[in-house]
NUDOMAR-698880 format. One line per 8 residues: number of its first residue (from 0); their letters; for each residue x, y negated, z negated of N, C-alpha, C, CB. Coordinates in Angstrom, 3 decimals. Last residue first. Glycine has a CB too. Example, Ala and Ser with C-alpha at 12.3 -4.5 7.8 and 13.67 -1.06 7.14 Angstrom:
NUDOMAR-698880
1) SA) 12.850 2.250 -7.080 13.670 1.060 -7.140 12.900 -0.030 -7.870 14.084 0.598 -5.725 ~ 13.190 5.690 -7.800 12.300 4.500 -7.800 13.200 3.300 -7.800 11.308 4.473 -9.046;
end
This chain:
NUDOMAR-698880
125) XXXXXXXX) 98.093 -76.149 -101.884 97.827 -76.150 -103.064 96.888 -74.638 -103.386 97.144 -77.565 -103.324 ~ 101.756 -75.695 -100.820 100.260 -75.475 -100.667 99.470 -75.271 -101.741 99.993 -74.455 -99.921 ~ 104.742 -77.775 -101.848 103.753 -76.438 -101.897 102.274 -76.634 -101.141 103.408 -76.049 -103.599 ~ 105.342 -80.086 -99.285 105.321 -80.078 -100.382 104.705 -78.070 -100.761 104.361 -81.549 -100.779 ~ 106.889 -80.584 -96.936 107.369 -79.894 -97.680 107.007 -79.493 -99.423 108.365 -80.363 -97.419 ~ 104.688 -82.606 -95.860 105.078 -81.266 -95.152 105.545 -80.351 -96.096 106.161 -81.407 -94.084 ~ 104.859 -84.584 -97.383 103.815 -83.823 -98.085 103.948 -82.611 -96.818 102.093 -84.762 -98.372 ~ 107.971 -85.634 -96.855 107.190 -85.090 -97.983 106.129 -84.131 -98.619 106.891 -85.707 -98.181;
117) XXXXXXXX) 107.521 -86.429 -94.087 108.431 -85.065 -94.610 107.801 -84.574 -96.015 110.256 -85.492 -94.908 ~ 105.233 -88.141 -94.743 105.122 -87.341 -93.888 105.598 -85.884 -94.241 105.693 -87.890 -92.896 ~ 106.966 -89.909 -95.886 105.381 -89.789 -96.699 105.161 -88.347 -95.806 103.854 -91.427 -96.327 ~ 108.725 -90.714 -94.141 109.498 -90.192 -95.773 108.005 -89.397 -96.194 110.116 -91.933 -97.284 ~ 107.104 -92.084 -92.204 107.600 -90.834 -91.643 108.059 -90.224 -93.270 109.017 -91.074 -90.288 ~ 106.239 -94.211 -93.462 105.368 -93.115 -92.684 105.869 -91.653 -92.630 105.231 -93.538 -91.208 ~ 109.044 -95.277 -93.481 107.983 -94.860 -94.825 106.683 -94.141 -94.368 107.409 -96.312 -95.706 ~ 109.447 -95.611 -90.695 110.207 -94.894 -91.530 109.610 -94.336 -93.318 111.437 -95.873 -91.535;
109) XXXXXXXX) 107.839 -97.507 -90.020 107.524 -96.158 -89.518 108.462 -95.282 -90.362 107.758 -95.985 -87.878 ~ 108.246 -99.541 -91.457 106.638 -99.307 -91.935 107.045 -97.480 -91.167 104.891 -100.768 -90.855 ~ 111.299 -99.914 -90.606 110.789 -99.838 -92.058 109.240 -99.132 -92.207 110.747 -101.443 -92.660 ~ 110.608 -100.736 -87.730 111.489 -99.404 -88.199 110.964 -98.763 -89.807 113.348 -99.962 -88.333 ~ 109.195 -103.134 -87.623 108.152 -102.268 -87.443 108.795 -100.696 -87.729 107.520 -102.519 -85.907 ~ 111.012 -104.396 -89.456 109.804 -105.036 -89.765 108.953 -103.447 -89.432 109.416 -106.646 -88.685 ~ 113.304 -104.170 -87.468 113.412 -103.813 -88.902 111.989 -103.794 -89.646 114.383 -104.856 -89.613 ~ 112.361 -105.999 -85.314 112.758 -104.643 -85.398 112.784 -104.154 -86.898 114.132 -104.482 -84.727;
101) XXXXXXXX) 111.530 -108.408 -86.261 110.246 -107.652 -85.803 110.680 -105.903 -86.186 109.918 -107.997 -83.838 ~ 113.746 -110.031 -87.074 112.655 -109.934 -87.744 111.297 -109.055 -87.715 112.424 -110.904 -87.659 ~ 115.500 -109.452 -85.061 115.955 -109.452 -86.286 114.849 -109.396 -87.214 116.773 -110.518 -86.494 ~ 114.280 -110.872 -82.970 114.464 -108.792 -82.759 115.113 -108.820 -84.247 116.017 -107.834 -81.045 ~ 114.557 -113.131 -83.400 113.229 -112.252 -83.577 113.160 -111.046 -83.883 112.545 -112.174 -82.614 ~ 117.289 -113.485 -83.280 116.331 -113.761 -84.643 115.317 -112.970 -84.448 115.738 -115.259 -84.919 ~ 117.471 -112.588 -80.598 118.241 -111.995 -81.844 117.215 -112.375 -83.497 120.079 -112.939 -81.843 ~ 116.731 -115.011 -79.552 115.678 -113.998 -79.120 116.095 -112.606 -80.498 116.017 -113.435 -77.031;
93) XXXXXXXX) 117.917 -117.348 -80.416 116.330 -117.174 -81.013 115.926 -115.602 -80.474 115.044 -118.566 -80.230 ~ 120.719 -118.278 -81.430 120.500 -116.908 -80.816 118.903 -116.567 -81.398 121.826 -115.668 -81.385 ~ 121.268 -120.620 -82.688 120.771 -120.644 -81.383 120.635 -119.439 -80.879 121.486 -121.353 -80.563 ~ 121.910 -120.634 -85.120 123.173 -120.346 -84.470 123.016 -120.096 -82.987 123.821 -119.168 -85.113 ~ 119.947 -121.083 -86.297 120.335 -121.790 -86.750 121.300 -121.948 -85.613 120.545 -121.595 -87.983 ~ 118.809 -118.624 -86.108 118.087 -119.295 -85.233 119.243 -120.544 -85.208 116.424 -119.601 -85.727 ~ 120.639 -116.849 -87.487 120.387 -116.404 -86.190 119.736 -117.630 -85.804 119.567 -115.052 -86.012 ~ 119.735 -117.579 -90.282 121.059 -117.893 -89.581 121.194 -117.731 -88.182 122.059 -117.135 -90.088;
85) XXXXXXXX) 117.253 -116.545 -90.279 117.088 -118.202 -90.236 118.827 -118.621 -89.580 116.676 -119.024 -92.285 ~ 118.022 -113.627 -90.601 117.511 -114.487 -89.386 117.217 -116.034 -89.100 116.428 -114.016 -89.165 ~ 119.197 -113.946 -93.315 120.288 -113.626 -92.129 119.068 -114.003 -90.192 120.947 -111.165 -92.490 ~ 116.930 -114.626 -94.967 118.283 -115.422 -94.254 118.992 -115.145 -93.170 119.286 -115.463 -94.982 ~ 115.657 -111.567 -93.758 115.423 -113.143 -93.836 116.302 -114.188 -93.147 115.495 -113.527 -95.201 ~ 117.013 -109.669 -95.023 117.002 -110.068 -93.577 116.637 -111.359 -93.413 116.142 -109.290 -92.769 ~ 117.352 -110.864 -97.436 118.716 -110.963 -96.785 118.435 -111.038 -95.390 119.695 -109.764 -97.093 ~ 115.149 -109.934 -98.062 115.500 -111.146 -98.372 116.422 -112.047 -97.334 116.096 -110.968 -99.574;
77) XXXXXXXX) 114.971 -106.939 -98.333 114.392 -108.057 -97.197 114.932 -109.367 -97.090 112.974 -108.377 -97.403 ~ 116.756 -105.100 -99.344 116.793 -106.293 -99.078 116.188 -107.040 -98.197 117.639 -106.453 -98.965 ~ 116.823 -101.846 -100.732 116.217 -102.547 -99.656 116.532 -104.278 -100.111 114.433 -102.046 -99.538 ~ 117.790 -101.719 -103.418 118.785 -101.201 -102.377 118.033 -101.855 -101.295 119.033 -99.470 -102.219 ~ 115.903 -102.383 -105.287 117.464 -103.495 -105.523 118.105 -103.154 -104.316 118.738 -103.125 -107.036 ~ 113.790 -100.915 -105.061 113.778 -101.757 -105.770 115.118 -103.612 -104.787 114.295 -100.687 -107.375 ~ 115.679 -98.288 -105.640 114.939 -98.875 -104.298 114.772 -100.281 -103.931 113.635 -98.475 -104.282 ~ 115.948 -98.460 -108.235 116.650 -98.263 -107.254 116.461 -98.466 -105.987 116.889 -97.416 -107.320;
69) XXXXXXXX) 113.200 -99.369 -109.120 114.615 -100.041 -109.877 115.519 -100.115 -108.553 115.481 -98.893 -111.316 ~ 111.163 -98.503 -108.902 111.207 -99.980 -108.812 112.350 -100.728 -108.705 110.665 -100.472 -109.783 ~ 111.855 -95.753 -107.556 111.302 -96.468 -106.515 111.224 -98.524 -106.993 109.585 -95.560 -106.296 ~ 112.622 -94.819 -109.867 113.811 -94.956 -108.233 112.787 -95.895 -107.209 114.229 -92.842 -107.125 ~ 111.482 -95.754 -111.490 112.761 -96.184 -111.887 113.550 -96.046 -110.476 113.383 -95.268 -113.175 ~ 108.604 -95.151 -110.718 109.117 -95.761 -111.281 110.333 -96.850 -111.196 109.138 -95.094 -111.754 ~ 109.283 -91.710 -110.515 109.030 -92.951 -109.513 108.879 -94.606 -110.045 107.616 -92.593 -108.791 ~ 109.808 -91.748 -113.647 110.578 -91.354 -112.631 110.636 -91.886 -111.400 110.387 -90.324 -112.467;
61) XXXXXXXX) 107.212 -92.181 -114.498 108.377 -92.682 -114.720 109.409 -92.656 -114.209 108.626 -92.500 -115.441 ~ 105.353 -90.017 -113.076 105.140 -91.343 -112.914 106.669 -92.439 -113.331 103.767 -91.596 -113.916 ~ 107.627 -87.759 -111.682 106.862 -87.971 -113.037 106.636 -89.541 -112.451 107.862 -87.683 -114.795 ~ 106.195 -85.379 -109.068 107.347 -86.987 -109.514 106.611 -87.320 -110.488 107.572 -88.564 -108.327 ~ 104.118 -83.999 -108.080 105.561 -83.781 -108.081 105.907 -84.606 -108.769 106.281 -83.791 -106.972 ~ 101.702 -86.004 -107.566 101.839 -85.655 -109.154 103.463 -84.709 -109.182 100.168 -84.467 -109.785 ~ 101.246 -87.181 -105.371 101.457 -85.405 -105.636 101.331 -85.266 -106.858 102.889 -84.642 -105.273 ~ 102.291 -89.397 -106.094 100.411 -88.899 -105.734 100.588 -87.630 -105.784 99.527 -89.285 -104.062;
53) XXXXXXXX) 104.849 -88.863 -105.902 103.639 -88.994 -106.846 102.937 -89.320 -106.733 103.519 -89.360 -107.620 ~ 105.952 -88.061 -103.322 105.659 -87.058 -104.356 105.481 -87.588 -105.910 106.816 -86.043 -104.296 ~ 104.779 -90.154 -101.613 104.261 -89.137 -101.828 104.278 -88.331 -102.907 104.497 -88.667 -101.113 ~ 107.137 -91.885 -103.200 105.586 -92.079 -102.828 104.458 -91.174 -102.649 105.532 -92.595 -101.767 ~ 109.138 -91.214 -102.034 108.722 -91.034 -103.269 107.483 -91.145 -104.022 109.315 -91.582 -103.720 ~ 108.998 -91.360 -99.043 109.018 -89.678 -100.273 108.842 -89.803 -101.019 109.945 -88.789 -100.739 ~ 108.842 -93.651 -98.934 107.629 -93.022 -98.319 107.804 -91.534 -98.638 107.496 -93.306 -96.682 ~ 111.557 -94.345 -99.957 109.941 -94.850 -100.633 108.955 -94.328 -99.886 109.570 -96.509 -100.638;
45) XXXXXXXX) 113.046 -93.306 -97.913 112.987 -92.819 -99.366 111.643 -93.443 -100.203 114.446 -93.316 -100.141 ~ 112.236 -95.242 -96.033 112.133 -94.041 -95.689 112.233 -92.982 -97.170 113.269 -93.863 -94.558 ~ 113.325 -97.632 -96.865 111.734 -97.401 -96.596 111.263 -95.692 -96.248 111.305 -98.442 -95.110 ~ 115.859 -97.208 -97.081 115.174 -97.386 -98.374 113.657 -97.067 -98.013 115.403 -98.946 -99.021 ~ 116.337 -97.565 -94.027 116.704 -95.504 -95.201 115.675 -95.704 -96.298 118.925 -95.163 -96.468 ~ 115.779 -99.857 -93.526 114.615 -98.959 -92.720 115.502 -97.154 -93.891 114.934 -99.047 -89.941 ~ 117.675 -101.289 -95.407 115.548 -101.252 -95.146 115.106 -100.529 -94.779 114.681 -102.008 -94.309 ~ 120.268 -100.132 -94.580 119.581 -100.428 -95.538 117.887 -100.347 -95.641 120.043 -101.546 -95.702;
37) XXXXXXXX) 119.726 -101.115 -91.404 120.373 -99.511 -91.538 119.819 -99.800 -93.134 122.554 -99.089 -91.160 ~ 119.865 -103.707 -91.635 118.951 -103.043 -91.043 118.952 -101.559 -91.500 119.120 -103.225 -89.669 ~ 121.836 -104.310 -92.737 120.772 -104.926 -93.679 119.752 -103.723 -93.060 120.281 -106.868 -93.437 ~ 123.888 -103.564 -91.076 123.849 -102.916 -92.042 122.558 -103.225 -92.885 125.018 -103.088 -92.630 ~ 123.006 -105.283 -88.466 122.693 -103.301 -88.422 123.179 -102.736 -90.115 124.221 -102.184 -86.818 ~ 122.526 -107.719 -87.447 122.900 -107.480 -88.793 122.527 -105.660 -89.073 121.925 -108.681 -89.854 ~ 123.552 -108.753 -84.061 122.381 -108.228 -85.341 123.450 -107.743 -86.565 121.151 -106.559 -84.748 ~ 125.289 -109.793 -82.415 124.825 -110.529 -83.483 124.060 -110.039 -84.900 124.062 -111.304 -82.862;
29) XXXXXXXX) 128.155 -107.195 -82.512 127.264 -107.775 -81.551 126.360 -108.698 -82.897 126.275 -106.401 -80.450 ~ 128.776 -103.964 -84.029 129.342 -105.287 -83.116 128.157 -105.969 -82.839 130.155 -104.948 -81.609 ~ 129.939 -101.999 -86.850 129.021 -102.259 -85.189 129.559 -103.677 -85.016 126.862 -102.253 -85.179 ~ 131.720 -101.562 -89.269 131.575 -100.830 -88.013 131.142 -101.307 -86.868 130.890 -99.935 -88.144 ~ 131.442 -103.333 -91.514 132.651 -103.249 -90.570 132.683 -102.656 -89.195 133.579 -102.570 -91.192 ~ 127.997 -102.851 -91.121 128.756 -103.726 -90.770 130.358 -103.516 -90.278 128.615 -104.446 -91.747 ~ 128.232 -100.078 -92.770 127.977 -100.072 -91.210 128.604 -101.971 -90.753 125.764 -99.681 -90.851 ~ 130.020 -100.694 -95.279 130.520 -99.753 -94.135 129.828 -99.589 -93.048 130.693 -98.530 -94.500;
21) XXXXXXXX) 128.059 -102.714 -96.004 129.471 -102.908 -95.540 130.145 -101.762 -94.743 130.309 -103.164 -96.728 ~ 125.664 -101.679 -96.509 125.745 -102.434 -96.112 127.596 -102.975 -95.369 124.993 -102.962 -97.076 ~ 126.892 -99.210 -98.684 125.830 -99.175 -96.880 126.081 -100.182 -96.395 124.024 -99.175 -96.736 ~ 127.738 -101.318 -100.562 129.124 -100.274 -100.306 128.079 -99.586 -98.600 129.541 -98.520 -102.275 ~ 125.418 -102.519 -101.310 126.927 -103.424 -100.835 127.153 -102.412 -99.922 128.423 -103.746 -102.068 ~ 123.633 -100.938 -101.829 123.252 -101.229 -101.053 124.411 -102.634 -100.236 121.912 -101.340 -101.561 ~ 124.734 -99.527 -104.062 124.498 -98.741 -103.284 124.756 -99.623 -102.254 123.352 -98.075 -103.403 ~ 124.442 -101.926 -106.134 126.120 -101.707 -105.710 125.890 -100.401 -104.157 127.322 -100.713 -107.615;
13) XXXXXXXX) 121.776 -101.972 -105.943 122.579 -103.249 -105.526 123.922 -102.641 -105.559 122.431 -104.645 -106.554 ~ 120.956 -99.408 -107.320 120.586 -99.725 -106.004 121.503 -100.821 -104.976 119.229 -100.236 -106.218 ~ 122.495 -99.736 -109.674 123.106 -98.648 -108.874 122.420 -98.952 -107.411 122.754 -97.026 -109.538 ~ 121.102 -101.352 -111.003 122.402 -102.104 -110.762 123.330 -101.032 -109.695 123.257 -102.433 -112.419 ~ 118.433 -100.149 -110.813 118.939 -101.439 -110.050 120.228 -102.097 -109.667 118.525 -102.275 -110.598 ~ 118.843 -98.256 -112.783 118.653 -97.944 -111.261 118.615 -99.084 -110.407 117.399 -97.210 -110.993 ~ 119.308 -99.895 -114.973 120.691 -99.398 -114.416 120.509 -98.748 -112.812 121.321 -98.115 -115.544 ~ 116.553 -101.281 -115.017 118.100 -101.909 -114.914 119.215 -101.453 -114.526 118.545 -102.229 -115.886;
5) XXXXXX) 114.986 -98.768 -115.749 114.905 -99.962 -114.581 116.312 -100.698 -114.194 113.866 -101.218 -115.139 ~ 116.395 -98.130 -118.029 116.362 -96.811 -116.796 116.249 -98.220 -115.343 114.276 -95.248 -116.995 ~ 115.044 -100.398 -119.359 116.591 -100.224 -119.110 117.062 -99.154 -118.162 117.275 -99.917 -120.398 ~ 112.730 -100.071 -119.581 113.139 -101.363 -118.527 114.687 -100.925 -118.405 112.895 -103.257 -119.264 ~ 112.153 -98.085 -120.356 111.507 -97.732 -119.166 112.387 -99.101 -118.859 109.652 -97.517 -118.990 ~ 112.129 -98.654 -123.481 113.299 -98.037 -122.872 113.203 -97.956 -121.357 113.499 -96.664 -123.434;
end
């Protein structure tokens, strides 16, 4: 049953990560891709809470799991940054590609630092 909790927190991560992805896009301007970005670096930031709060043992192992394989899982898109930077080079904007590949790259690791952080701040004292 653990794959199907998997499946629907995936199909909720991937419709999450349209409906973010599109409402910052319609919004900003300029070459970068700020919704893929805005995406990776929240998701990385929720995986560095969820993360914590199981090693905490807070969070049932199954539970992290399903938000962190399923939902998370499906809502971060590296992939996309990816492509979307091979499109950047493609389209001769090399310095954009990079900052497409580095920024998000070093936002994401600090943003799951930081989720791991809030976390075990707020966790009880043992």
């Amino acid at each position: 049953m653990m794959w199907i909790a998997v499946a629907v927190a995936g199909a909720l991560g991937a419709t999450t990560r349209y409906v973010v992805d599109h409402l910052i896009s319609t919004r900003s301007s300029g070459l970068l891709p700020w919704g893929t970005f805005t995406v990776n670096v929240s998701g990385s930031l929720l995986a560095g809470i969820v993360t914590a709060l199981a090693v905490a043992q807070i969070l049932d192992p199954g539970v992290g799991q399903v938000v962190a394989g399923g939902f998370l899982g499906a809502y971060t898109t590296f992939s996309t940054a990816m492509y979307e930077s091979v499109r950047l080079l493609e389209e001769g904007a090399r310095r954009q590609a990079v900052t497409n590949l580095a920024l998000p790259l070093v936002a994401s690791v600090a943003a799951a630092a930081l989720g791991w952080q809030l976390a075990v701040a707020l966790l009880p004292a043992p």
